[in-house]
Each structure stands twice: as structure tokens, then as C-alpha cells.
C-alpha positions in Angstrom: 0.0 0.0 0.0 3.2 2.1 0.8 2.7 3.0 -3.3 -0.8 4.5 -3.0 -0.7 8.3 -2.6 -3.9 9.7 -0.5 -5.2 13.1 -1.6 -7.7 15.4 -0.2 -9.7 17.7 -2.0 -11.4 16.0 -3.1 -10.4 12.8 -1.1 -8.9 10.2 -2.8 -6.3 7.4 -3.6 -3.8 7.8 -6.1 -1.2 5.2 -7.8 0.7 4.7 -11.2 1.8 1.1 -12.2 4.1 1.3 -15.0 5.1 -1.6 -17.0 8.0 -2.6 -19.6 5.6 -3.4 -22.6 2.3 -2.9 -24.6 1.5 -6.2 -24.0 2.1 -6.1 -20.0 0.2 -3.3 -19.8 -2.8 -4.9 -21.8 -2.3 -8.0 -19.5 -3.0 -5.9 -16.3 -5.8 -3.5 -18.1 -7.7 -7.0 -19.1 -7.2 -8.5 -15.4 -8.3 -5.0 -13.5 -11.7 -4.8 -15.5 -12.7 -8.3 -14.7 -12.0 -7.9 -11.4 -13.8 -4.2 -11.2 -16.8 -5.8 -13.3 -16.8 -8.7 -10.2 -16.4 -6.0 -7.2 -18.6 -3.5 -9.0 -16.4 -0.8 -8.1 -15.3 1.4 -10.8 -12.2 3.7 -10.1 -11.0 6.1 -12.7 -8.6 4.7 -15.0 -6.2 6.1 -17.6 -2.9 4.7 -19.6 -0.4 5.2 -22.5 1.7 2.6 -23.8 3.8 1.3 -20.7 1.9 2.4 -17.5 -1.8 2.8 -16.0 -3.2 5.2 -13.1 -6.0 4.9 -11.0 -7.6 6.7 -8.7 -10.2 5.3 -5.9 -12.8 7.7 -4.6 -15.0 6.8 -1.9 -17.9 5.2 -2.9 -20.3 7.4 -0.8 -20.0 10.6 -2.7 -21.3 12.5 0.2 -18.9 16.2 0.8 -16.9 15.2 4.0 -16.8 11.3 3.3 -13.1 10.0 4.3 -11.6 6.7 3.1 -12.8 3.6 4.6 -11.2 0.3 5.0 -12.7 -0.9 2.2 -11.0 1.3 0.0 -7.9 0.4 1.5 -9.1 -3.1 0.9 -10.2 -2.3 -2.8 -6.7 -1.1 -3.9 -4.5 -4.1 -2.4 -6.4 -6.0 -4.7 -5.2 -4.0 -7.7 -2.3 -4.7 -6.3 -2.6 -8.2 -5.9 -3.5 -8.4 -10.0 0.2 -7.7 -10.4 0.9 -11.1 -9.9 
């Protein structure tokens, strides 16, 4: 977890997986919407060639929402797809 950055304003987790091919990249892309599809949780997700980043909001959009342990949860599985 040590790689996820939180932010604030608005709250949120930040990270950037980078990658030393297309086809890595692709690999990882494929495995992180099956399992976003299976949790449905939906974080925001962008990429070039050789990396991805994703942020996690809260799911509860209220104004002074914090991070939960299931967010904390949520992105050590995104880690785990690394493997």
C-alpha cells in the first residue's frame, strides 16, 4: 500500500503502475476490469503505452466522506493483480 498516494480535496487514492511493454500493460488492463466488473467498483482509470493510473474515490459521494477500509481493501487488490 506504501505506493498509493492519498489526496484530499477531493479525497482520494492515487497510484501509477508502469510496466516494460504494450503487451504487460494490456495483461494488467484486461485482469483490472474483470475484477472491477466482479467487485462493481469502478475507479477512474487512464494509460499510455507502458503504464496505467487509478484513482479510488469513496464510494459514498457525500462532501466530508473520508476513506474507509474498504478502500484500503479495494486497492490491495489492484495490487494483488500484479501477480
Amino acid at each position: 500500500m506504501n505506493q498509493w498516494q492519498k489526496r484530499s480535496r477531493p479525497i482520494r487514492l492515487e497510484r501509477r503502475f508502469e510496466f516494460e511493454t504494450y503487451s504487460e500493460t494490456r495483461d494488467f488492463l484486461d485482469r483490472l476490469g474483470e475484477h472491477t466488473e466482479a467487485a462493481k467498483r469502478f475507479p477512474d482509470i487512464s494509460f499510455g503505452r507502458t503504464y496505467v493510473n487509478i484513482t479510488l474515490r469513496p464510494e459514498d459521494e457525500e462532501e466530508e466522506v473520508e476513506l474507509n477500509d474498504d478502500d484500503y481493501k479495494f486497492a490491495a487488490e489492484i495490487d494483488g493483480l500484479l501477480n
